[in-house]
C-alpha positions as CSV (number, residue, x, y, z in Angstrom):
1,X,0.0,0.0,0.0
2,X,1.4,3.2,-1.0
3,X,-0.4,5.1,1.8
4,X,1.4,6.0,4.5
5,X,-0.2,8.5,6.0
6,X,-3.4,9.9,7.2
7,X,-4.9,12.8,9.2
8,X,-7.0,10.1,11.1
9,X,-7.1,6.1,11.6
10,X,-10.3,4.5,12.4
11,X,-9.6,1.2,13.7
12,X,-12.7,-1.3,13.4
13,X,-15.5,-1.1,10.6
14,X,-18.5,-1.6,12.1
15,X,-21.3,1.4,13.2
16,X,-18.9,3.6,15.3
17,X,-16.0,3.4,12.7
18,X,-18.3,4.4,9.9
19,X,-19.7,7.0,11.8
20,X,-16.2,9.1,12.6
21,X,-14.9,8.1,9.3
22,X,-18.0,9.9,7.9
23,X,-18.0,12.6,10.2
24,X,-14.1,13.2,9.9
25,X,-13.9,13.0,6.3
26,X,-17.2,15.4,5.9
27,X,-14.5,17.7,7.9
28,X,-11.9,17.3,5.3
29,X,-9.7,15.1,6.8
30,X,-7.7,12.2,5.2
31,X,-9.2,8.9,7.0
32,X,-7.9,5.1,6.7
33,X,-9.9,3.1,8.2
34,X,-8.6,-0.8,9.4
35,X,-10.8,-4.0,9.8
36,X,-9.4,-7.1,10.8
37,X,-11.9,-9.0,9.2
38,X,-12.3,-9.7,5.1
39,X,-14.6,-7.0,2.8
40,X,-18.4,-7.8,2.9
41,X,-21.2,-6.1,0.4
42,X,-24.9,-6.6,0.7
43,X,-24.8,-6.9,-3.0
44,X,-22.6,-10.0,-2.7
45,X,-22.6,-11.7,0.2
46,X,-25.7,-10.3,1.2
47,X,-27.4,-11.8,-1.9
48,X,-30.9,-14.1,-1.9
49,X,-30.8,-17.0,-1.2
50,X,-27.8,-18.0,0.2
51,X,-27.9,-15.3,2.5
52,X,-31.1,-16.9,4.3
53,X,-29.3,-20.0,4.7
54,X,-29.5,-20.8,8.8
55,X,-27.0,-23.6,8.6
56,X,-24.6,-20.9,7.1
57,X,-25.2,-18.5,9.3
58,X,-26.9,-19.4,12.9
59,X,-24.9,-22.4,13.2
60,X,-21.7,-21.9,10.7
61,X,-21.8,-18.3,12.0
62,X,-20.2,-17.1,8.9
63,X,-20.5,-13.6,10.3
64,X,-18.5,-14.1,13.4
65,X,-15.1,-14.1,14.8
66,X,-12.3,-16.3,14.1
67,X,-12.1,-17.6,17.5
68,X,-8.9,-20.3,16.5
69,X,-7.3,-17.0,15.4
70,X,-8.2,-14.3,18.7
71,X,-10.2,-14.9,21.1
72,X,-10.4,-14.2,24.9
73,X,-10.3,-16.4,28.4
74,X,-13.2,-16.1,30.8
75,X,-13.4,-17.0,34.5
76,X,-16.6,-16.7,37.2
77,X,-13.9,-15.8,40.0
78,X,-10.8,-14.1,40.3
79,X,-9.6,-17.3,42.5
80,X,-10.3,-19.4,39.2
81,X,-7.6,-20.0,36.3
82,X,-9.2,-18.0,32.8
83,X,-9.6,-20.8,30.0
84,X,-9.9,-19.7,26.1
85,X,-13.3,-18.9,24.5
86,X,-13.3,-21.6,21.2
87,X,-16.9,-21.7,20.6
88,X,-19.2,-19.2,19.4
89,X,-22.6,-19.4,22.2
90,X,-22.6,-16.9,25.2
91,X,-21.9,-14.0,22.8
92,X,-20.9,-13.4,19.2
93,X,-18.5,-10.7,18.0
94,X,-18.4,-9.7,14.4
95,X,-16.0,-9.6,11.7
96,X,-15.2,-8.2,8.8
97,X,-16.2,-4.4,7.2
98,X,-19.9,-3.9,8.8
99,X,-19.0,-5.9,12.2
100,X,-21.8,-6.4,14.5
101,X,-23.8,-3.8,12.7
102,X,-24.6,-6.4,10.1
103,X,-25.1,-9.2,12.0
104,X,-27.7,-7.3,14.9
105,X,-30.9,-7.7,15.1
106,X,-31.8,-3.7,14.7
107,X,-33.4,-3.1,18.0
108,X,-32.9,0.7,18.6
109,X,-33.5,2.5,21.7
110,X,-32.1,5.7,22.7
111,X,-31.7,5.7,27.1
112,X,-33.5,6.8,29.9
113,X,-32.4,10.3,31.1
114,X,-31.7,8.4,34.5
115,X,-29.5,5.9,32.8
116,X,-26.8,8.3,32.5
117,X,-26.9,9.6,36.0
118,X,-27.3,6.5,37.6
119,X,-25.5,6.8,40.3
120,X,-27.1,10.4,41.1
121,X,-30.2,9.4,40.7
122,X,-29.9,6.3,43.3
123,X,-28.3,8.1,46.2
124,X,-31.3,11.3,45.7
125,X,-33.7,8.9,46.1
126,X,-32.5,5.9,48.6
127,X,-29.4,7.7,49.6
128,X,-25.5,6.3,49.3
129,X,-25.9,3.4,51.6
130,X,-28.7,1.6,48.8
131,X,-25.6,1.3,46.8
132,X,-24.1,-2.1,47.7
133,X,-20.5,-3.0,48.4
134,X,-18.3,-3.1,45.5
135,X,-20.8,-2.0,43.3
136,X,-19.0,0.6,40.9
137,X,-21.7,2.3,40.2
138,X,-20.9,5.7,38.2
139,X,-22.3,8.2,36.0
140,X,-21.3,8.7,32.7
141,X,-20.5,12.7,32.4
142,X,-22.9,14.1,29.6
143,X,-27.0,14.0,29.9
144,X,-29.8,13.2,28.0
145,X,-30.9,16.9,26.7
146,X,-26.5,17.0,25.5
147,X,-26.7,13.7,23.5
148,X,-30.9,13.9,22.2
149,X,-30.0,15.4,18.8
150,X,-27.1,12.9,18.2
151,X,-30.1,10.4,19.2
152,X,-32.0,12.0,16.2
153,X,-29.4,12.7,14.1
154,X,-28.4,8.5,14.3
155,X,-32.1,7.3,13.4
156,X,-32.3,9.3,10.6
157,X,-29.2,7.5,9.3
158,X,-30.4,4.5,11.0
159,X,-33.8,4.9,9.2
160,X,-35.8,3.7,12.2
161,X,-39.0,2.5,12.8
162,X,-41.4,3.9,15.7
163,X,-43.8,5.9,17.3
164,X,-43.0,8.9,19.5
165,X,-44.9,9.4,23.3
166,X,-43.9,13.7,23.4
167,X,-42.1,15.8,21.0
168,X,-40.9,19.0,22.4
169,X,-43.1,18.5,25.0
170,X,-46.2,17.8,23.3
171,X,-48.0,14.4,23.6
172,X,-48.5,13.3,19.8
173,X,-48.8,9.6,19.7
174,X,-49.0,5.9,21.8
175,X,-45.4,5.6,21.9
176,X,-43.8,4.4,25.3
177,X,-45.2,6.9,28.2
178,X,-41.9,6.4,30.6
179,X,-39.1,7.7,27.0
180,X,-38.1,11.1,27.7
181,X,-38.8,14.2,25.0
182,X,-37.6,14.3,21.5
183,X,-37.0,17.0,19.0
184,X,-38.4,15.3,16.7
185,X,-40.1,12.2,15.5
186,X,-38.7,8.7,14.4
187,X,-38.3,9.1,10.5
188,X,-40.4,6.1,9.7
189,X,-43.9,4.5,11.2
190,X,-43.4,2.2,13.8
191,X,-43.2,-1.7,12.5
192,X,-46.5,-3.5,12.4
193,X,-47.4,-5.9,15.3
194,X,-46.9,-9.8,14.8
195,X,-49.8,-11.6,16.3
196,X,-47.5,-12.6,19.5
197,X,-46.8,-8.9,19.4
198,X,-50.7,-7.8,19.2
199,X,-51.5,-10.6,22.2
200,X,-48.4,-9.6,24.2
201,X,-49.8,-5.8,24.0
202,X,-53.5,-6.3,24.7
203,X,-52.4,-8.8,27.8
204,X,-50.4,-5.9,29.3
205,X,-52.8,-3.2,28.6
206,X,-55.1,-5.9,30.8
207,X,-52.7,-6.1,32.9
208,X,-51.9,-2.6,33.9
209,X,-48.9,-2.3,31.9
210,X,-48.1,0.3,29.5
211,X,-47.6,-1.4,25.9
212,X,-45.6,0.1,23.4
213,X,-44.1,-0.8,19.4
214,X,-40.2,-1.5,20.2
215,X,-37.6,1.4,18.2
216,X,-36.6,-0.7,15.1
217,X,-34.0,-0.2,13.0
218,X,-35.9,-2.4,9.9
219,X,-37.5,-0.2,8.0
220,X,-41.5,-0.2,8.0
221,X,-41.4,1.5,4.3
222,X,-38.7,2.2,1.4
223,X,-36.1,5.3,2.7
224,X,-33.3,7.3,2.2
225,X,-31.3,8.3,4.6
226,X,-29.7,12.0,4.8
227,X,-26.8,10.4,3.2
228,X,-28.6,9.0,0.5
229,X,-28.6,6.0,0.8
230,X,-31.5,3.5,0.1
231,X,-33.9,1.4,2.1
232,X,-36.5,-1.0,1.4
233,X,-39.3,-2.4,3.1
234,X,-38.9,-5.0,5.5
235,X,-41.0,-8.4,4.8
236,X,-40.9,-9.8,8.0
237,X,-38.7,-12.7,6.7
238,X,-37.1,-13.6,10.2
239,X,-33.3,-13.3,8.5
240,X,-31.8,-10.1,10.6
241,X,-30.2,-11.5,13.4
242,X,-26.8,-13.1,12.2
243,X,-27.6,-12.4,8.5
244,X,-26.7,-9.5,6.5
245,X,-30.6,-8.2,5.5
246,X,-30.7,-9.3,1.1
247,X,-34.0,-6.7,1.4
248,X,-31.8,-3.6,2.5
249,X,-34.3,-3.4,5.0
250,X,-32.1,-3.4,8.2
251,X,-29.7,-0.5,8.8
252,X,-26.4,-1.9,8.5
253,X,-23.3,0.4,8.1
254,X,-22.8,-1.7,5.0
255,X,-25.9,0.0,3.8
256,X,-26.8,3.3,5.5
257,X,-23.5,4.8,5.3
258,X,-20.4,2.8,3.8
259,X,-22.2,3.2,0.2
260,X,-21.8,7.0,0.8
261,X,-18.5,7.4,2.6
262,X,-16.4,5.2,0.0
263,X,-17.6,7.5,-2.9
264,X,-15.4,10.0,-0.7
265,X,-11.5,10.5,-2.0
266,X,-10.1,11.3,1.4
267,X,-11.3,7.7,2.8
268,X,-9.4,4.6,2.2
269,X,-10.6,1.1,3.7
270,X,-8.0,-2.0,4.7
271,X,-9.5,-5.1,4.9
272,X,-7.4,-8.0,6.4
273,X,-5.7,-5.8,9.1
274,X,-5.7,-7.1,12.0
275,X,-3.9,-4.2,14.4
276,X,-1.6,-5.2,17.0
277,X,-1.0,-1.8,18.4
278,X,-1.4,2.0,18.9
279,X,1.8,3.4,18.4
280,X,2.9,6.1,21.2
281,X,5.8,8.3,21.4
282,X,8.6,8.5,23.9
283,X,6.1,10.3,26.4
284,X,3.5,7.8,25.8
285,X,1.0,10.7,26.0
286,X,1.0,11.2,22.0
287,X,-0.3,8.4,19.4
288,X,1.8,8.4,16.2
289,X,-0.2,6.2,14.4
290,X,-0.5,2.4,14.4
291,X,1.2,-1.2,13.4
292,X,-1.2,-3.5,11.6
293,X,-0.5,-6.9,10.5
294,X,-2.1,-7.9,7.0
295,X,-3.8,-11.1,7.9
296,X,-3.5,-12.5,4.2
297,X,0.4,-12.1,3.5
298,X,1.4,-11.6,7.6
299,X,3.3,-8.6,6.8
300,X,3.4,-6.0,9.6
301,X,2.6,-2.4,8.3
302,X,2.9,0.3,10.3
303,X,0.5,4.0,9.6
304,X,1.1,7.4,10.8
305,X,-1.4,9.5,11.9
306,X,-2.4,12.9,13.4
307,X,-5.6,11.4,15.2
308,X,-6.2,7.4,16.5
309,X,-10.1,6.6,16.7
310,X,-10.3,3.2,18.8
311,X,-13.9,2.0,17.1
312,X,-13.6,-1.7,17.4
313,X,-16.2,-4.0,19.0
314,X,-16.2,-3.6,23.0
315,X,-13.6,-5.6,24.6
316,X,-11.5,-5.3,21.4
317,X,-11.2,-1.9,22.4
318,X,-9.6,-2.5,25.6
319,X,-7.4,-5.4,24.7
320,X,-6.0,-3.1,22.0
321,X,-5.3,-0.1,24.8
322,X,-3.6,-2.7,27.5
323,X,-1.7,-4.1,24.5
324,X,-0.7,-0.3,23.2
325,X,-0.2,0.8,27.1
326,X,-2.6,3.1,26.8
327,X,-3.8,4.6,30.6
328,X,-3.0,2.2,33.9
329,X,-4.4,-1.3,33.6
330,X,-7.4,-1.9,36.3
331,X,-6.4,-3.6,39.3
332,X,-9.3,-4.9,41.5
333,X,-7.2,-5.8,44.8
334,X,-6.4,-1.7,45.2
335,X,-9.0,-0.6,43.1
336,X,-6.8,1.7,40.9
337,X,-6.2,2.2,37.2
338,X,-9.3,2.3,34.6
339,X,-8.3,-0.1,31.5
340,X,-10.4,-3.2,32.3
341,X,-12.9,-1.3,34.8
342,X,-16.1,-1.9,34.8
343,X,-17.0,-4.6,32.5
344,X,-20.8,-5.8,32.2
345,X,-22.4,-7.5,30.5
346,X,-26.3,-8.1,30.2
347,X,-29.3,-10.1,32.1
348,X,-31.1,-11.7,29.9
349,X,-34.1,-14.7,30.8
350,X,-36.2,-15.6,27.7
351,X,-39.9,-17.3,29.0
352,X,-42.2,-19.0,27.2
353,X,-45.9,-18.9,26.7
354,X,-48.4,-21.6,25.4
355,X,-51.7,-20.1,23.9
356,X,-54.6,-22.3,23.2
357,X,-54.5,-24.8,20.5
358,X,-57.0,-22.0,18.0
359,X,-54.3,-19.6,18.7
360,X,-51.5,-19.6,16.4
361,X,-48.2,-17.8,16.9
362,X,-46.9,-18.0,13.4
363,X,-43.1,-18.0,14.2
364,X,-41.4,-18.0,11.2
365,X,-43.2,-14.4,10.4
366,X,-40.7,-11.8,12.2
367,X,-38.1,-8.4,12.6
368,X,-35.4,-8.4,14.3
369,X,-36.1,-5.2,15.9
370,X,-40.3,-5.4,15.4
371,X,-42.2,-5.8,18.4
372,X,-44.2,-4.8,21.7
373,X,-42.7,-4.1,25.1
374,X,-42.9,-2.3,28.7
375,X,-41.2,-0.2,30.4
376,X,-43.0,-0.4,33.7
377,X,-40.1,-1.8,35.6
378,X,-36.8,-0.9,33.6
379,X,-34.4,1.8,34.9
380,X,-35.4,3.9,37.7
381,X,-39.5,4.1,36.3
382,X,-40.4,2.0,39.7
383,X,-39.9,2.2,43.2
384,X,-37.0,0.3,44.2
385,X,-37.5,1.2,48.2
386,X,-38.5,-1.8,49.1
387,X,-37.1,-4.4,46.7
388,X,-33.4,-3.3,47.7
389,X,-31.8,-3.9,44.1
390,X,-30.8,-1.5,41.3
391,X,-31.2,-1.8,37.8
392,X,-34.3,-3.0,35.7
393,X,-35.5,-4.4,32.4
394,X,-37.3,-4.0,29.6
395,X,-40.2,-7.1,29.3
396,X,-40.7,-7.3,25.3
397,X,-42.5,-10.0,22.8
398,X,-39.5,-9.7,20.0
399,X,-40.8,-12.7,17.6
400,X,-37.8,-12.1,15.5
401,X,-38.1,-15.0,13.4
402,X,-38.3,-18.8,14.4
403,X,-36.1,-20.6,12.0
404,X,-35.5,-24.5,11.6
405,X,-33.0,-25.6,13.7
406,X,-33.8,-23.0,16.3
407,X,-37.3,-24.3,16.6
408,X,-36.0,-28.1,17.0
409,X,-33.5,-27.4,19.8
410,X,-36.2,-25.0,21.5
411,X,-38.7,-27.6,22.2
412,X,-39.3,-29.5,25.4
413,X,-39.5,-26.0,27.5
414,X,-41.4,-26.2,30.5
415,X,-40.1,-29.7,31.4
416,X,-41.2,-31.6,28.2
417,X,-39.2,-35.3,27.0
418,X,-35.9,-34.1,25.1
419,X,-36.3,-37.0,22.4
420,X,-38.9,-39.5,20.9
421,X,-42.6,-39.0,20.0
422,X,-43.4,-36.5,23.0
423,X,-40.4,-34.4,22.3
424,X,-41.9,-34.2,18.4
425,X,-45.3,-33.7,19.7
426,X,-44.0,-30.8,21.8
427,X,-41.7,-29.6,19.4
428,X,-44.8,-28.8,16.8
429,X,-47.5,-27.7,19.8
430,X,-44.8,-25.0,21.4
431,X,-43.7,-24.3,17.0
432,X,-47.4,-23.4,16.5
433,X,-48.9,-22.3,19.9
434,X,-45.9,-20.7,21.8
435,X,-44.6,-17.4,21.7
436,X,-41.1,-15.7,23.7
437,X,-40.9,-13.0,26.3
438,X,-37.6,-12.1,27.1
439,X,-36.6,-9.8,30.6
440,X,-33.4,-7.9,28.9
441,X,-32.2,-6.6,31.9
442,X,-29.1,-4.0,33.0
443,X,-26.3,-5.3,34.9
444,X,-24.2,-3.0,37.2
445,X,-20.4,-3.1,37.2
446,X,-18.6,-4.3,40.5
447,X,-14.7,-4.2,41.9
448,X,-14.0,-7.8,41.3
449,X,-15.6,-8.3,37.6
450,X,-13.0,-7.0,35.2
451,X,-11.1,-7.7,32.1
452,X,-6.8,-7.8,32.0
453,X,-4.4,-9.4,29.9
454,X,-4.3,-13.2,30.8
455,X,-1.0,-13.8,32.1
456,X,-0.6,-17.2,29.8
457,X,-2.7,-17.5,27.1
458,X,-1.9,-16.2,23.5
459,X,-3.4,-15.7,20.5
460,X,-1.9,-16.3,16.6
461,X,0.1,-13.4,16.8
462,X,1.7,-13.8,19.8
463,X,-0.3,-11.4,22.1
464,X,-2.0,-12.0,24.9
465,X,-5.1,-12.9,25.1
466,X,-7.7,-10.4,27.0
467,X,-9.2,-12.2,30.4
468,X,-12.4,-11.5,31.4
469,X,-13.7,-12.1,34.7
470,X,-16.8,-12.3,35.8
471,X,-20.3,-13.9,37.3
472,X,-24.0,-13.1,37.9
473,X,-24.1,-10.9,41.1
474,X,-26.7,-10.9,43.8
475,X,-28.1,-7.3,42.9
476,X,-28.8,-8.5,39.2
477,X,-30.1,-11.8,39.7
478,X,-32.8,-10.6,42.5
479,X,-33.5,-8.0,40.1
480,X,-34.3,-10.6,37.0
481,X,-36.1,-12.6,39.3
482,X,-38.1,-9.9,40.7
483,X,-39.3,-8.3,36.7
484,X,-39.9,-12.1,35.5
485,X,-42.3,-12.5,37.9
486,X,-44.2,-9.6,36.5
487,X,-44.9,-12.2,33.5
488,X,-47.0,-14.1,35.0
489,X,-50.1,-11.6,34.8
490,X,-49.1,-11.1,31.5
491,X,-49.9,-14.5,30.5
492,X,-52.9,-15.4,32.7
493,X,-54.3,-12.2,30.4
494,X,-53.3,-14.3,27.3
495,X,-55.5,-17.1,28.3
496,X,-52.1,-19.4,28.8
497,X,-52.4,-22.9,28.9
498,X,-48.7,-23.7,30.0
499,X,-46.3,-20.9,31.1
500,X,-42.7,-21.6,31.9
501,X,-41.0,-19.0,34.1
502,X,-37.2,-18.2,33.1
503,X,-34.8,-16.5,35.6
504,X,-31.2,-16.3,36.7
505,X,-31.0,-18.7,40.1
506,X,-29.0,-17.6,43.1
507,X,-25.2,-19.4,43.2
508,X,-26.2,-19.4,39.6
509,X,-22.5,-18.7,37.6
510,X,-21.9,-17.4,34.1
511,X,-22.2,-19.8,31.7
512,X,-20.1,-19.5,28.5
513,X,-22.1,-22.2,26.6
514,X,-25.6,-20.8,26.0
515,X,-26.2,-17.6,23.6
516,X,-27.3,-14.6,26.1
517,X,-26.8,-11.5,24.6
518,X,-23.4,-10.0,22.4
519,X,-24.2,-7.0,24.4
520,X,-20.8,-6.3,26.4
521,X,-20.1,-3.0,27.9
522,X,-17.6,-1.7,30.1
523,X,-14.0,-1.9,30.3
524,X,-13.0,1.4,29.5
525,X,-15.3,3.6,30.6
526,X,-16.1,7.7,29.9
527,X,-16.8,10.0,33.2
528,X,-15.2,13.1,34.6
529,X,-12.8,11.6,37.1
530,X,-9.4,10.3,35.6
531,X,-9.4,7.9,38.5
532,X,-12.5,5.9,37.9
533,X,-12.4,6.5,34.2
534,X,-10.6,5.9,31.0
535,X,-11.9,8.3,28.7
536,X,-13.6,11.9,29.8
537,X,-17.0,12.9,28.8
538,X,-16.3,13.3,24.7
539,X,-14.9,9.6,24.8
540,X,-11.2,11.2,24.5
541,X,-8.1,9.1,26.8
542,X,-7.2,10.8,29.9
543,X,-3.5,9.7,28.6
544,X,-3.3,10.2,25.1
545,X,-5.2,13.4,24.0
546,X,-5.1,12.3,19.9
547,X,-6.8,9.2,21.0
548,X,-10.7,8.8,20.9
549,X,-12.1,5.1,21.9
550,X,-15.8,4.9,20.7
551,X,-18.3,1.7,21.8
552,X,-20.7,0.5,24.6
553,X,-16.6,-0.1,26.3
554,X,-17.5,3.6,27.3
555,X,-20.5,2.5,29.6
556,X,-19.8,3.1,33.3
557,X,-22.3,0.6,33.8
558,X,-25.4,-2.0,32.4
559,X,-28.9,-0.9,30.8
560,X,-31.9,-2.5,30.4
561,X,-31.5,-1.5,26.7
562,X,-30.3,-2.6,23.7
563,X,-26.8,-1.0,23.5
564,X,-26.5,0.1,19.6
565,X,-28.6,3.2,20.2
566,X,-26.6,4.4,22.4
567,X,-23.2,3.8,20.8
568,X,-24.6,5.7,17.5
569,X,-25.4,8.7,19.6
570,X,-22.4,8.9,21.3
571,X,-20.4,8.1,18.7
572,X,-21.9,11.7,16.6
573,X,-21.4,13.5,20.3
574,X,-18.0,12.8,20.5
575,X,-17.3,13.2,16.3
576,X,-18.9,16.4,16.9
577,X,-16.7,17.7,19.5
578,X,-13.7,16.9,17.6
579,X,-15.1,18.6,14.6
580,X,-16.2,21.4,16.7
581,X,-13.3,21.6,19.1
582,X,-10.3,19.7,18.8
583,X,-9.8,20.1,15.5
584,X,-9.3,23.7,15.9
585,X,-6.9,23.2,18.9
586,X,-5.7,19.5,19.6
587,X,-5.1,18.6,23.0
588,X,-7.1,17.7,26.0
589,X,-11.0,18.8,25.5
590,X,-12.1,20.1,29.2
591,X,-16.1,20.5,29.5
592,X,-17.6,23.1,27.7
């Protein structure tokens, strides 16, 4: 490559890398952008049929990380001795240009106001002491009102799907009563209810509950986003999560901005580079670029560059700053340093529900970000007094799509034969009479769950592997249990015939083998004290000032949300400020 040089690197392709690649070249700069995985086009890969193939991609997972090539060890305890991560279950990180933005499912929230100030909003109402010990519970440094036209300004790329409650004030529609204010309203109609969805809202309107159509990021008609780029309609096909959407219908980088940004002569994407560091000077407070290996010819590379954007997947983000000696590594026995603090992940319990046998659930019809849900006990919207926990979730019928080989290895719920003729007979009453609920729940970040460099482990280029410690903590797991028994009038108001209750179990540990959610957080976390946090409130390092680190890693803790919303919006607040600000005078950004 003759390119040597840019006035930016943007390491990782997925949403955040696309979004300050666009935002920085917009601003004239030069951008090079590296993905460690190979090039991947809608048109291409993307294409009908083999694109709804679910052997290909649920089970081959041809979307998803090499794990015999990088991966990371995982331990419950820090007492316990980390073991690699070889098989794809408990979460999957992407790969390749698009990363998990074209393998999601497209649910997009923005946050509760109270999300972002958790930790002031818990001690004004129940005072310091409701905080438990080792709990790390922080705020992240910038509100709601800051970040709600970066909120806006992300779903009109996103082209999402929805109904508002209040814009500018003003109640205009049935959109979810506890979402805080918006300038404006979502850019497309909300998606239109499955027939689990339309039971699962009438039950909890019965119920008390306030019902409302889930933020989706499949779009309910044909759009084009401010960049100019295309959508069309989604058909309910099922194919969004792990499959790149052959409709166009699901917001992907890959469609809604990465058709616009490569028409631009200052950007340059590098497929095949997989980056083993940031490069610092002899102060270690400057970035002079990066080294990247080229996965296809194993030639190291190295790039100069005014400006280093860390935009990789979350934990990729920190491995790459303790590899590059970026800020002090975390260490839980003093409770110092901020690289590895705070890591979370997300509680997740997925019930089922049996409707009578004239009811039918039809699910093979689905979006992956259509559906109903309630607020009624996520983030701070109920009293938490008396229950002693912090932390809530969402309750939400996401019929998605029920595919094959999902279906078979879903039946015998409830305590039904695993094999023979009742497991069949099961298999095709819960396939045409069931339906999901899931409790997506926050989890809150504590002193001894963290991630480090394992002290043993490699990975094919001779680095370390990242460790990750953790384990389900009392506070989460009495707080599942407490919103999944909320369910239960939910489906009496169905008219169930069977219900089986889901719920994280006390002594209950993290386990590795069954898909939960890919939605990690944490690790290297935004805030306004350089002790606690790794990046200050634009997502800039404390330690090196040409270094921006953009991704749910910047999460001081859990929500009960999906996490891409978020990210999008924060990745446009901080691409703003260095348009805005450090552009004009590089250094340190102090709050404005």
């Amino acid at each position: 490559m003759s390119v040597k040089h840019a006035d930016a690197i943007v390491i990782g392709a997925g949403w955040a890398g696309s979004i300050l690649a666009k935002e920085l070249t917009e601003a004239g700069l030069s951008v090079i952008m590296l993905e460690r995985g190979p090039e991947r086009s809608t048109a291409i890969e993307g294409a009908y049929p083999d694109s709804v193939d679910e052997l290909r991609g649920a089970i081959r997972k041809r979307l998803f990380q090499n794990l015999s090539q990088s991966t990371l060890t995982i331990r419950n305890t820090i007492d316990q001795t980390a073991l690699p991560y070889r098989q794809l279950a408990a979460f999957l990180p992407g790969e390749g240009v698009g990363g998990a933005g074209l393998h999601w499912s497209g649910c997009h929230f923005r946050v509760s106001p109270d999300d972002l100030r958790l930790r002031s909003a818990v001690i004004e109402k129940y005072g310091e002491k409701f905080i438990p010990e080792g709990m790390n519970l922080q705020d992240y440094g910038v509100s709601y009102a800051e970040l709600e036209p970066f909120f806006d300004k992300a779903e009109k790329v996103f082209g999402t799907s929805g109904v508002a409650y209040t814009i500018n004030g003003k109640v205009t529609g049935n959109g979810n009563v506890f979402a805080a204010d918006r300038s404006s309203d979502f850019p497309l109609p909300p998606m239109q209810d499955t027939f689990s969805a339309q039971t699962f809202r009438n039950a909890c309107s019965e119920a008390g509950y306030h019902p409302y159509a889930m933020p989706a990021a499949n779009a309910s008609r044909p759009y084009t986003n401010t960049y100019g780029c295309q959508m069309g309609p989604c058909n309910f096909c099922g194919y969004c999560s792990g499959y790149d959407c052959y409709l166009y219908s699901k917001a992907s980088p890959n469609v809604n901005i990465l058709p616009a940004l490569r028409q631009d002569p200052n950007f340059t994407l590098i497929a095949n580079a997989h980056v083993l560091r940031v490069d610092l000077d002899s102060t270690k407070t400057k970035a002079t670029g990066v080294t990247y290996l080229e996965t296809l010819t194993k030639k190291e590379v190295s790039l100069s560059a005014d400006l280093v954007i860390l935009s990789a997947f979350q934990f990729h983000n920190v491995h790459l700053m303790l590899l590059s000696k970026i800020g002090t590594p975390y260490d839980p026995v003093s409770n110092t340093g901020t690289i590895g603090r705070n890591f979370v992940y997300q509680t997740i319990s997925s019930s089922r529900v049996w409707l009578p046998p004239s009811k039918y659930t039809n699910q093979f019809i689905g979006a992956g970000g259509a559906g109903v849900a309630i607020d009624d006990f996520n983030c701070t919207n109920f009293d938490h007094g008396p229950l002693g926990f912090i932390g809530g979730s969402p309750v939400w019928v996401n019929q998605a799509g029920m595919k094959p080989i999902a279906a078979a290895g879903g039946a015998g719920g409830g305590g039904a034969p695993r094999w023979g003729s009742a497991y069949k007979t099961d298999l095709v009453e819960t396939y045409k009479h069931s339906l999901g609920i899931d409790a997506h729940g926050s989890n809150m970040a504590y002193r001894d769950v963290y991630l480090d460099l394992d002290p043993t482990w490699k990975d094919a280029y001779g680095q370390p592997l990242l460790r990750m410690t953790f384990t389900w903590k009392d506070n989460d797991i009495r707080m599942n249990q407490y919103v999944v028994s909320k369910i239960a009038p939910i489906a009496k108001a169905m008219g169930a015939t069977k219900t089986h209750l889901v719920h994280l179990n006390q002594g209950q540990p993290f386990d590795t083998r069954h898909y939960q959610t890919t939605h990690l957080g944490g690790g290297a976390v935004m805030g306004e004290d350089p002790k606690t946090s790794a990046l200050n409130r634009y997502l800039q390092s404390w330690d090196v000032s040409n270094v921006f680190v953009i991704g749910s890693n910047a999460f001081p803790q859990g929500m009960g949300y999906n996490p891409t919303g978020a990210v999008a919006a924060l990745a446009y607040w901080a691409a703003h400020h260095i348009r805005t600000t450090y552009l004009k005078s590089p250094g340190p950004l102090v709050k404005l």
